[in-house]
C-alpha positions as CSV (number, residue, x, y, z in Angstrom):
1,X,14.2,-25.7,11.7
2,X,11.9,-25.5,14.6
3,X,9.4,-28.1,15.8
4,X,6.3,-28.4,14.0
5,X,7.8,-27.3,10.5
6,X,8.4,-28.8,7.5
7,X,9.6,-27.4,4.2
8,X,7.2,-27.4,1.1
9,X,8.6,-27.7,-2.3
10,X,9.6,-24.0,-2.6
11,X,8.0,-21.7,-5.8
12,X,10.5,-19.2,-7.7
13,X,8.8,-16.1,-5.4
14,X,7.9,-17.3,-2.3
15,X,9.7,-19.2,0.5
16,X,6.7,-22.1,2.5
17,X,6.5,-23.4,4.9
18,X,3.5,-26.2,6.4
19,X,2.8,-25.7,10.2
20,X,1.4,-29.2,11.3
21,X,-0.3,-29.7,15.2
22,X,-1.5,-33.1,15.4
23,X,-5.3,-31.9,16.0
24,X,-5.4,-29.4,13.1
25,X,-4.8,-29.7,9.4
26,X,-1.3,-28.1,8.2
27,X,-1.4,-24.5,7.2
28,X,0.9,-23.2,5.0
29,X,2.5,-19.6,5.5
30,X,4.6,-17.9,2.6
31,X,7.2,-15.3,3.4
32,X,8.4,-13.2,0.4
33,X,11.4,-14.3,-1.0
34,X,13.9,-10.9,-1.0
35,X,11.9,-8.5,-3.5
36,X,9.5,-8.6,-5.6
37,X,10.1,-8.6,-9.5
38,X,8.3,-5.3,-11.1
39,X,5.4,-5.9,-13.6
40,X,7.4,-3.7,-16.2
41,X,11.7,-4.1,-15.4
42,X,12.1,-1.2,-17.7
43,X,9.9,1.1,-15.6
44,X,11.7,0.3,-12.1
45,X,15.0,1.0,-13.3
46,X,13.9,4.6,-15.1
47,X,14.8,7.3,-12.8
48,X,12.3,9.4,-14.8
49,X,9.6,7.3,-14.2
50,X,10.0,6.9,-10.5
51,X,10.4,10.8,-10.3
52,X,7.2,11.5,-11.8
53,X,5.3,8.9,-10.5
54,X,6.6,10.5,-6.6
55,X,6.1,14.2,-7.8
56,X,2.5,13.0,-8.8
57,X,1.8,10.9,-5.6
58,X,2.7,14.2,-3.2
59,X,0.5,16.0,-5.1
60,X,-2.2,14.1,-5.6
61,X,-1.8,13.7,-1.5
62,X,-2.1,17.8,-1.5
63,X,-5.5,17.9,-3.3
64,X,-6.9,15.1,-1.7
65,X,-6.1,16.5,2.4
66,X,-7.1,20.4,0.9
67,X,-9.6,20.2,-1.9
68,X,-11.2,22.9,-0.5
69,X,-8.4,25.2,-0.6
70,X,-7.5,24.0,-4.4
71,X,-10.8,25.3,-5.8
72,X,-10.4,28.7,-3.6
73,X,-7.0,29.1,-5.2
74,X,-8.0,28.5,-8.7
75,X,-11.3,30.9,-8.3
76,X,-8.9,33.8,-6.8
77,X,-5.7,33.1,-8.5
78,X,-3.7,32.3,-5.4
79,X,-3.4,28.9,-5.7
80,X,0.3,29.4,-5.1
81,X,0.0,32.2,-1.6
82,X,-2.3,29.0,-0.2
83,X,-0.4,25.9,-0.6
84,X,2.9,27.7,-0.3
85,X,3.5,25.3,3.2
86,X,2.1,22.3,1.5
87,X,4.7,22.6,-1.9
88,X,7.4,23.3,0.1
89,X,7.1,20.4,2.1
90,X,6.6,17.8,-0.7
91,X,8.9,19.2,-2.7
92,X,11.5,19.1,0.4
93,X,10.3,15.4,0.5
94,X,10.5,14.6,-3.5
95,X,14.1,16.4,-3.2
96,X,15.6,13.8,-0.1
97,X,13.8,10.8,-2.2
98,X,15.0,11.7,-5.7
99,X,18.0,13.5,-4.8
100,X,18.5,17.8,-5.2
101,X,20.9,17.8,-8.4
102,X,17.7,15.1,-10.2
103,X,15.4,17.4,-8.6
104,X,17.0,20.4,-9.8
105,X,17.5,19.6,-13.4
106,X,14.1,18.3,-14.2
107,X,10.6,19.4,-14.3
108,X,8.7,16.1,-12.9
109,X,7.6,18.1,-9.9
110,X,6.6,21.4,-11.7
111,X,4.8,19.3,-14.0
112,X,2.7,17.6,-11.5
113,X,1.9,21.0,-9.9
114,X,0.6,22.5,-12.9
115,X,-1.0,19.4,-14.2
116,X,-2.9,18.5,-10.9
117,X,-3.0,20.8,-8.8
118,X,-3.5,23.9,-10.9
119,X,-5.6,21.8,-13.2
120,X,-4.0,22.1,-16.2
121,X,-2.9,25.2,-16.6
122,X,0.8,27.1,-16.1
123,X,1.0,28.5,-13.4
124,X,4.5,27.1,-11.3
C-alpha cells in the first residue's frame, strides 16, 4: 500500500480508502468495486429489454440531432427517403451491439422507428 494510505472498513460496493497529510484532514476516495448491481436483475439479464431499450436510445438520438428533418418527413411522407443515412447507420450500430441473427428475428428496432420516429404510425 503506498505511503499516506490506510484502509477504511470496506462497504459491500465500494472499495475506500483515507488519504492522510499531516497538515490536512483525511479524505476518503471510493473506487467502484467490479460492477455495479442493476436496480432490476431481471431486466439486465433480458436480452429483449436491452434490445429495445438500444433500438429506442439510437433513435431517440436521430430525432433529437434532426428534428427538423422529422417533421419535414412526416408533412411530405418521406420520412424514410430523408433519414435513409441516419437508419442505416444505427441500425448497423444496434446490429454489432445486439448481434445480426437477434437483430434479424425481432422487431425492437422497427418498433422504435415507427413508434418514435414516425410518431406513432406504421410506416417501416
Amino acid at each position: 500500500m503506498p505511503p499516506g494510505l490506510r484502509p477504511l472498513p470496506t462497504p459491500p460496493s465500494v472499495a475506500s480508502f483515507a488519504v492522510t497529510s499531516p497538515s490536512l484532514p483525511p479524505v476518503v476516495l471510493a473506487a467502484p468495486v467490479a460492477e455495479r448491481r442493476p436496480i432490476n436483475p431481471f431486466l439486465a439479464n433480458d436480452p429483449n429489454q436491452k434490445a429495445k431499450r438500444l433500438a429506442r436510445a439510437l433513435v431517440s438520438d436521430m430525432l433529437a440531432y434532426h428534428p427538423g428533418k422529422r417533421d419535414e418527413g412526416l408533412a411530405n411522407g418521406t420520412l424514410k427517403q430523408i433519414f435513409r443515412d441516419e437508419i442505416k447507420k444505427s441500425y448497423e450500430e444496434y446490429v454489432d451491439q445486439i448481434g445480426r441473427e437477434f437483430a434479424e428475428n425481432s422487431t425492437h428496432f422497427q418498433d422504435a422507428l415507427n413508434e418514435l420516429l414516425a410518431a406513432g404510425k406504421k410506416m417501416f
